[in-house]
TORLOLO-327069 format. One record per residue: residue number from 1; residue in one letter; chain; x, y, z of N, C-alpha, C, O in turn. Coordinates in steps of 0.1 Angstrom, whole numbers, plus 5000, padded with zeros to 4 digits. Example, Ala and Ser with C-alpha at 12.3 -4.5 7.8 and 13.67 -1.06 7.14 Angstrom:
% TORLOLO-327069
+-----+------+------+------+------+------+------+------+------+------+------+------+------+------+------+
! pos ! code ! unit !   nx !   ny !   nz !  cax !  cay !  caz !   cx !   cy !   cz !   ox !   oy !   oz !
+-----+------+------+------+------+------+------+------+------+------+------+------+------+------+------+
!   1 !    a !    A ! 5132 ! 4943 ! 5078 ! 5123 ! 4955 ! 5078 ! 5132 ! 4967 ! 5078 ! 5142 ! 4967 ! 5085 !
!   2 !    s !    A ! 5128 ! 4978 ! 5071 ! 5137 ! 4989 ! 5071 ! 5129 ! 5000 ! 5079 ! 5134 ! 5011 ! 5080 !
+-----+------+------+------+------+------+------+------+------+------+------+------+------+------+------+
***
This chain:
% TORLOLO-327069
+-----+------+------+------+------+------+------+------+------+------+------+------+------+------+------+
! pos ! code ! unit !   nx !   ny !   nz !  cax !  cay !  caz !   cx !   cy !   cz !   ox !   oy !   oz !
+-----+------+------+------+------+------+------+------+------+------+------+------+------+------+------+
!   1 !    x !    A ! 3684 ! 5094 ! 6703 ! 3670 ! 5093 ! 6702 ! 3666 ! 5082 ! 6692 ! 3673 ! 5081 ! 6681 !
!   2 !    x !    A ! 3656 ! 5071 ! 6695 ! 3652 ! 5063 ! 6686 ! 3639 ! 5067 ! 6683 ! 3629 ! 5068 ! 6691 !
!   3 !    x !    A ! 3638 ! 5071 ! 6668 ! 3630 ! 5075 ! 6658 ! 3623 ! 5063 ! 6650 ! 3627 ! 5056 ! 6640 !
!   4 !    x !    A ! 3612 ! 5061 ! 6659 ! 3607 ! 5050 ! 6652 ! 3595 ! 5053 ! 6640 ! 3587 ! 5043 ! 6637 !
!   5 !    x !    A ! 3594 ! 5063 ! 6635 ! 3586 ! 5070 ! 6625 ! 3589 ! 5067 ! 6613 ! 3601 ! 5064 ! 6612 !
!   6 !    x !    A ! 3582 ! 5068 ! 6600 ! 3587 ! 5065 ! 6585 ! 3580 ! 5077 ! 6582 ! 3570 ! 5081 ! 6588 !
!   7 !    x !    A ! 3587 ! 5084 ! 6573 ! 3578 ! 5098 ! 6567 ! 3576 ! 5091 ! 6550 ! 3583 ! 5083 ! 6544 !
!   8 !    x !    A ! 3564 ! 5096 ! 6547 ! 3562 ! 5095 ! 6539 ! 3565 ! 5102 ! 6527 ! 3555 ! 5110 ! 6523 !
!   9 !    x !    A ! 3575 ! 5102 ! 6519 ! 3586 ! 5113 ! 6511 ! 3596 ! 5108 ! 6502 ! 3606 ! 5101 ! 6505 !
!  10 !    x !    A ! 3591 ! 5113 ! 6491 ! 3606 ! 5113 ! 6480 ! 3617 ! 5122 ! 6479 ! 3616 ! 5134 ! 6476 !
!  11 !    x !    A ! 3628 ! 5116 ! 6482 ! 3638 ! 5130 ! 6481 ! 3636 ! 5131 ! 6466 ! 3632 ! 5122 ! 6458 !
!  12 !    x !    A ! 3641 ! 5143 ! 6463 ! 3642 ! 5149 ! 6455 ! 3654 ! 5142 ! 6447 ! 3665 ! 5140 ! 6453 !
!  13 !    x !    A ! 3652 ! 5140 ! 6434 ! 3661 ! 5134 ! 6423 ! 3675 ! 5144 ! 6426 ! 3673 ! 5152 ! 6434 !
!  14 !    x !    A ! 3687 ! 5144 ! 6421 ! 3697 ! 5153 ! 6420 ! 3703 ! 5158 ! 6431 ! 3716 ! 5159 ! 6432 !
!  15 !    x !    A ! 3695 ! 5163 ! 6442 ! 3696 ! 5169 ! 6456 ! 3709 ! 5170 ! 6459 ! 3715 ! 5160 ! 6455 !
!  16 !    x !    A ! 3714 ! 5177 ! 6465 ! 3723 ! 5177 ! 6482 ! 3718 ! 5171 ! 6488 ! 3707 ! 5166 ! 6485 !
!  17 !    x !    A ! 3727 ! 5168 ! 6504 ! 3718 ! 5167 ! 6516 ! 3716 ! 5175 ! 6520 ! 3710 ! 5174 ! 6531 !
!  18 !    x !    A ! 3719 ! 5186 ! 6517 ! 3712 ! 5200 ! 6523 ! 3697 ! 5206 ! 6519 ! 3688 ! 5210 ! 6527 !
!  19 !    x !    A ! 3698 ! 5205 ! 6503 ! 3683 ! 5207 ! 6492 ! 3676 ! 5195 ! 6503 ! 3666 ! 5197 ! 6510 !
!  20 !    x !    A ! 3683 ! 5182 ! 6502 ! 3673 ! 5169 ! 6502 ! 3668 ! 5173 ! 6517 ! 3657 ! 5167 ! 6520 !
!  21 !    x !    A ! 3672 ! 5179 ! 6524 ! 3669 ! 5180 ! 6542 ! 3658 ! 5193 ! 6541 ! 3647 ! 5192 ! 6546 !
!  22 !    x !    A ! 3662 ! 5202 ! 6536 ! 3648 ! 5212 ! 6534 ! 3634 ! 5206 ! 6531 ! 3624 ! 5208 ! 6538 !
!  23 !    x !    A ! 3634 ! 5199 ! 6517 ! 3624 ! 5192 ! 6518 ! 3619 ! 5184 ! 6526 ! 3607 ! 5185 ! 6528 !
!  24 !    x !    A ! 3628 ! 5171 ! 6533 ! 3630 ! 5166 ! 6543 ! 3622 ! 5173 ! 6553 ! 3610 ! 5169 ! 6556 !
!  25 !    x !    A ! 3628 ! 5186 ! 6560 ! 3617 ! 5192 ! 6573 ! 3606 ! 5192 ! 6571 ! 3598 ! 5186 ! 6578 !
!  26 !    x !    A ! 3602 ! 5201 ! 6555 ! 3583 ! 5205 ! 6552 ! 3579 ! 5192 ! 6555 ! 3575 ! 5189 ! 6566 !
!  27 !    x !    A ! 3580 ! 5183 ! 6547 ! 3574 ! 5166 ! 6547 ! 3570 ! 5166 ! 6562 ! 3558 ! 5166 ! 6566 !
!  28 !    x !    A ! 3581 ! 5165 ! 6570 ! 3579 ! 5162 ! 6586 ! 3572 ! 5170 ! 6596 ! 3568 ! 5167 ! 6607 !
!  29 !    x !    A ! 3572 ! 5182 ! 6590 ! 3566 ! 5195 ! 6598 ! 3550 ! 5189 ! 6591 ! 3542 ! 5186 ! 6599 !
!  30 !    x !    A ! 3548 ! 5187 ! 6578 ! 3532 ! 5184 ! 6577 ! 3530 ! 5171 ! 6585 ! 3518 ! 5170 ! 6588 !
!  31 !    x !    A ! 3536 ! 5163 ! 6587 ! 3527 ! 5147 ! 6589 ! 3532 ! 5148 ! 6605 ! 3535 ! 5138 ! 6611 !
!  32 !    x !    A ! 3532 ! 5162 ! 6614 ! 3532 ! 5162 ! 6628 ! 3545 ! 5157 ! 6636 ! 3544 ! 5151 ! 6646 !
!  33 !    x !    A ! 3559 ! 5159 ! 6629 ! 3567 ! 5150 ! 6640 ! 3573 ! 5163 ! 6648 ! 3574 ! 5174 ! 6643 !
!  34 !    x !    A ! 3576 ! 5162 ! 6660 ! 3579 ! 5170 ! 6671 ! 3593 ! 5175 ! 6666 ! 3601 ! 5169 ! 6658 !
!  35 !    x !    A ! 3596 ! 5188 ! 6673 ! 3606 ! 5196 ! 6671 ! 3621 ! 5186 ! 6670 ! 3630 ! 5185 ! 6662 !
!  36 !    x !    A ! 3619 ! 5181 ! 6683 ! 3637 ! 5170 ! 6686 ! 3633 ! 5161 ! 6678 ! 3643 ! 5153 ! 6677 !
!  37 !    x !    A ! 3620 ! 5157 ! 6669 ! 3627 ! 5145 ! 6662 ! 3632 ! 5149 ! 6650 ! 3639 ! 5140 ! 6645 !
!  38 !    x !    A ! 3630 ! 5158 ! 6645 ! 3633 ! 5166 ! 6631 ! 3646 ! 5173 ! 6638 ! 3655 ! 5172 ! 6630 !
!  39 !    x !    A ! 3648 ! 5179 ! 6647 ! 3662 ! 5185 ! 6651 ! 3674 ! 5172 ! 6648 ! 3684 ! 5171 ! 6641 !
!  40 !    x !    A ! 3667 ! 5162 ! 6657 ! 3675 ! 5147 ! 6654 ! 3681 ! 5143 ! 6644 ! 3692 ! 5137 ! 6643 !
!  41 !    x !    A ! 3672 ! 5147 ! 6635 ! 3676 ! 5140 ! 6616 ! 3686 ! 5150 ! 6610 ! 3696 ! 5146 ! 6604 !
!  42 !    x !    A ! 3683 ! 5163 ! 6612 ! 3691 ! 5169 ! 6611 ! 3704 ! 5173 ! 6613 ! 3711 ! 5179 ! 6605 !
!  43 !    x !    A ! 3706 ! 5169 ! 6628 ! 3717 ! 5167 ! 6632 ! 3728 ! 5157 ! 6626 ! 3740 ! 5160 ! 6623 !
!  44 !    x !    A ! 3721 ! 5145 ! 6623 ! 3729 ! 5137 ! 6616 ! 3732 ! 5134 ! 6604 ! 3739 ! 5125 ! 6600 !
!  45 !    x !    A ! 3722 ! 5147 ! 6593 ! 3729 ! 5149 ! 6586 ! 3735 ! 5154 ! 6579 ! 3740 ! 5150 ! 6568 !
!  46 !    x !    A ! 3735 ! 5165 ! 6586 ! 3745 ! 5178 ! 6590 ! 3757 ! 5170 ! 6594 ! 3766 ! 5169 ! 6585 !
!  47 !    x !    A ! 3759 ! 5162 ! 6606 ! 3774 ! 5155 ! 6607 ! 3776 ! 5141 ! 6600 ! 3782 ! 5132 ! 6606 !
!  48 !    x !    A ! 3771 ! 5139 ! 6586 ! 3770 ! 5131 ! 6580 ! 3785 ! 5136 ! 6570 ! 3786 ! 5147 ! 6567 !
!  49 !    x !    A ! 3796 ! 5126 ! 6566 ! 3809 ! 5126 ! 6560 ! 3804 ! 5130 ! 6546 ! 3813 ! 5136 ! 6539 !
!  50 !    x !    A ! 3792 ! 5128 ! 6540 ! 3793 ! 5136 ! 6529 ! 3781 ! 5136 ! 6523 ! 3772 ! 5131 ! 6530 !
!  51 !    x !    A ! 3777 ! 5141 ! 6512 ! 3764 ! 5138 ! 6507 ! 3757 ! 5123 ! 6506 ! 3747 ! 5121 ! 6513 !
!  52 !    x !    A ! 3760 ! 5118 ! 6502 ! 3765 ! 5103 ! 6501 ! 3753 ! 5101 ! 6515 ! 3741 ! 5102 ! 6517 !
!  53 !    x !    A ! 3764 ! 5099 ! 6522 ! 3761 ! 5095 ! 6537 ! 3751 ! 5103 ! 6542 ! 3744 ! 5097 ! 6550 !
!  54 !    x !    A ! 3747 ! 5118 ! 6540 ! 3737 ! 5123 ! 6547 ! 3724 ! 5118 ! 6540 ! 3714 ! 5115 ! 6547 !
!  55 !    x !    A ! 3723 ! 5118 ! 6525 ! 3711 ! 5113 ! 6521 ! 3708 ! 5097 ! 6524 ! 3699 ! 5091 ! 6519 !
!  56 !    x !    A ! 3717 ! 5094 ! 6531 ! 3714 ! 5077 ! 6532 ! 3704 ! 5077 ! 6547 ! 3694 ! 5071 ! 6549 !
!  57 !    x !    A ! 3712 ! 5087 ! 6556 ! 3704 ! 5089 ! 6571 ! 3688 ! 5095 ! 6567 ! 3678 ! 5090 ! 6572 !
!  58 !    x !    A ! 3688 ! 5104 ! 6558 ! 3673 ! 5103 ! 6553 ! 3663 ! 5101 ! 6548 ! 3652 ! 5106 ! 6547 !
!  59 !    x !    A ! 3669 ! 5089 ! 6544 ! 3662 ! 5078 ! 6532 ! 3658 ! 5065 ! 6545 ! 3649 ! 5057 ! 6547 !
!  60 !    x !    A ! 3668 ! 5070 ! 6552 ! 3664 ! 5056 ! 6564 ! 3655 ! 5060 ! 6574 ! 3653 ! 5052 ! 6584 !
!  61 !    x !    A ! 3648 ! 5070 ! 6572 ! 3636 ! 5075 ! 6582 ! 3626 ! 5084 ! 6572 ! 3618 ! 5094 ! 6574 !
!  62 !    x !    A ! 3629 ! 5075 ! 6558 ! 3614 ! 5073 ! 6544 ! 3609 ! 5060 ! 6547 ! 3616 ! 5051 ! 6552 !
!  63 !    x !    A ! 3597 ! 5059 ! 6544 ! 3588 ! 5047 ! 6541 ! 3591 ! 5049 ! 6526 ! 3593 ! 5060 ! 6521 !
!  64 !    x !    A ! 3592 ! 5033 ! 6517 ! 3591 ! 5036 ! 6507 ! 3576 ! 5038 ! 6501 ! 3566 ! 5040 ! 6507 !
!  65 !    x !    A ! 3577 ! 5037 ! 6490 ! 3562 ! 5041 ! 6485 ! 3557 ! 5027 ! 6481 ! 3565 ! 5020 ! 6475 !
!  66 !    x !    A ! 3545 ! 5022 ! 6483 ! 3541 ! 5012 ! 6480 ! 3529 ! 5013 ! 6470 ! 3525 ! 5002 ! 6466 !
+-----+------+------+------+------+------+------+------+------+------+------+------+------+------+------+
***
């Protein structure tokens, strides 16, 4: 799936990618993104090699704050 959306969201300082992905859904459940695109992000990073790596997949589908 190509996710051409930017959410507008700070992860959370300290986080997991687990903590960081919970917050991650609310953000995306308020600003309207559909079920498969939030299942999407999830998915990858959930099969993400580590924290590391999963918070990078959801940093890349943040806008930063300007």
């Amino acid at each position: 799936m190509n996710i051409r959306k930017q959410l507008t969201w700070t992860p959370p300082a300290g986080a997991n990618r687990f903590s960081a992905l919970d917050s991650f859904v609310r953000a995306a459940e308020d600003e309207d993104w559909t079920e498969a695109e939030i299942q999407f992000v999830i998915d990858e990073v959930v099969e993400a090699r580590d924290d590391a790596a999963g918070l990078a997949v959801l940093v890349s589908f943040t806008q930063p704050w300007r």
